[in-house]
C-alpha positions in Angstrom: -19.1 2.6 -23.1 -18.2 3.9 -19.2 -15.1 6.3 -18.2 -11.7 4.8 -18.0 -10.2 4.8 -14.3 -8.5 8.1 -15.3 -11.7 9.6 -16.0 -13.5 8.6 -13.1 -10.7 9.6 -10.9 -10.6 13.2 -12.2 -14.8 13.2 -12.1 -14.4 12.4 -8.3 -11.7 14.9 -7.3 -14.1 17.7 -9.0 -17.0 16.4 -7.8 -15.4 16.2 -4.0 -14.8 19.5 -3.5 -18.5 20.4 -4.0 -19.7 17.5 -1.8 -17.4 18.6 1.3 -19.8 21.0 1.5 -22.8 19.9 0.4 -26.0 19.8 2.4 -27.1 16.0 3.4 -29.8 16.1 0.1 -27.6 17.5 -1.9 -24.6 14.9 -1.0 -27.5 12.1 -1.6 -27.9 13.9 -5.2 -24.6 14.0 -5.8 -23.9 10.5 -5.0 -26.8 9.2 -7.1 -25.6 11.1 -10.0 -21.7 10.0 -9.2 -23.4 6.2 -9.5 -24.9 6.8 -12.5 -22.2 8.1 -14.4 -19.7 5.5 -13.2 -20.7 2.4 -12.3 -20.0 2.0 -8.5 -22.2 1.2 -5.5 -23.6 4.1 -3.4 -21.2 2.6 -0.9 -18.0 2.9 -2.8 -18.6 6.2 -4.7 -19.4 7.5 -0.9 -15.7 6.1 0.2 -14.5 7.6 -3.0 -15.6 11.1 -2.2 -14.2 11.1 1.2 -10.8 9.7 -0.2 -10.7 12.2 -2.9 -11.1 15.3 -0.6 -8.5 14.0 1.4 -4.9 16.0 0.8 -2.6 14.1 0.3 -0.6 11.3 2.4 3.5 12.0 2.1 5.2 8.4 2.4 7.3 8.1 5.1 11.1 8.9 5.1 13.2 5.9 4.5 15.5 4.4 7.0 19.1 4.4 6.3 20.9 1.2 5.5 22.2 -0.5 8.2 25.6 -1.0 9.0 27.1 -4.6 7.9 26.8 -7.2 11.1 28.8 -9.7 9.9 31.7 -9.6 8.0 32.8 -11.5 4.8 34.4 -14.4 6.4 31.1 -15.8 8.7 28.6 -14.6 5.5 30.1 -16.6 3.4 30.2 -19.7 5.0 26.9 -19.0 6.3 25.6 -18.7 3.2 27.0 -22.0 2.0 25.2 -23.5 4.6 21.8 -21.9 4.2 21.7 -22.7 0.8 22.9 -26.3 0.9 20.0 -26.4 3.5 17.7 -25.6 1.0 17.2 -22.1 2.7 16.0 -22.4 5.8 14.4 -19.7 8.4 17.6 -18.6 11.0 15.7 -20.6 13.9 15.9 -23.5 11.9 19.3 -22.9 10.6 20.8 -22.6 14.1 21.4 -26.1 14.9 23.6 -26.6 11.7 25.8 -23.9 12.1 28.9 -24.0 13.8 29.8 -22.0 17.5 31.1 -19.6 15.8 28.3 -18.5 14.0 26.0 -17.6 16.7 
């Protein structure tokens, strides 16, 4: 029976902080043994290393919400429209909306 994904992540971090600095035959060793005890291509247990030692990415901060365009009396026709359209993109929608609308 192999190691859950859990497993194999936690093996990895451990095992990447030894092969940052590792010498070249002892990063070979450590790969073959990495291979071994989960399953992956020499390629892929290489990638996973290098990901692993990584620190971590923070996700960007979010954009606020943009302020309303449009107010309630052109989105509600415009949705009427759109829908009885069968929801066409806005380049295509453009012809069957009114002046007022664009």
């Amino acid at each position: 029976m192999g190691l859950t994904m859990v497993q194999k992540r936690a093996v990895t971090k451990e095992m990447a902080k030894r092969y940052r600095k590792a010498s070249k035959k002892a990063k070979g060793n450590m790969l073959d043994e990495l291979c071994a005890l989960t399953g992956w291509s020499r390629d892929h247990a290489r990638r996973a290393l290098r990901e692993a030692a990584r620190p971590p990415q923070h996700a960007p901060q979010r954009v606020l919400a943009r302020t309303q365009t449009y107010g309630d009396d052109l989105i509600k026709p415009l949705r009427k429209i759109w829908a009885t359209l069968d929801g066409p993109c806005g380049k295509r929608l453009a012809p069957f909306c009114p002046r007022s609308c664009r």
